[in-house]
Every structure is written in structure tokens, then in C-alpha cells.
C-alpha positions, 0 to 999 in steps of 0.5 A: 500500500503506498500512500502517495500526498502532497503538502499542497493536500494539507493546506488548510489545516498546516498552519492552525494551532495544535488541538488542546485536550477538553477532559483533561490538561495536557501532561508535562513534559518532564511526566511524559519523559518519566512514562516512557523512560522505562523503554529506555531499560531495553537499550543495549538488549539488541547487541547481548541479544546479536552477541549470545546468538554469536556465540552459540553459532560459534559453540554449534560450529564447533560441535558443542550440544545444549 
């Protein structure tokens, strides 16, 4: 599925001010910063990952069994 717009599509609505919640106030960014910081704990988990899967191909080639 390829979508395919111009700017020229937006014209109307580029320029108007971002809508402000009506239930509730806008949260601060310091808290939106706290909420998703826990995804942060994740980082660096892909390259223990890329290198546990390293050295079991090592382990394997080499004939080791689990």
C-alpha cells in the first residue's frame, strides 16, 4: 500500500494551532519523559541479544550440544 500526498493536500489545516485536550490538561513534559523512560531499560538488549546468538553459532560450529 503506498500512500502517495502532497503538502499542497494539507493546506488548510498546516498552519492552525495544535488541538488542546477538553477532559483533561495536557501532561508535562518532564511526566511524559518519566512514562516512557522505562523503554529506555531495553537499550543495549539488541547487541547481548546479536552477541549470545554469536556465540552459540560459534559453540554449534564447533560441535558443542545444549
Amino acid at each position: 500500500m503506498i500512500i502517495d500526498r502532497d503538502i499542497k493536500d494539507y493546506q488548510r489545516i498546516i498552519h492552525l494551532p495544535r488541538p488542546e485536550p477538553q477532559r483533561h490538561i495536557r501532561m508535562a513534559m518532564h511526566k511524559r519523559a518519566a512514562q516512557f523512560a522505562t523503554f529506555a531499560a531495553l537499550t543495549g538488549y539488541e547487541e547481548i541479544v546479536q552477541a549470545t546468538a554469536k556465540a552459540h553459532e560459534k559453540a554449534v560450529a564447533g560441535g558443542a550440544v545444549f
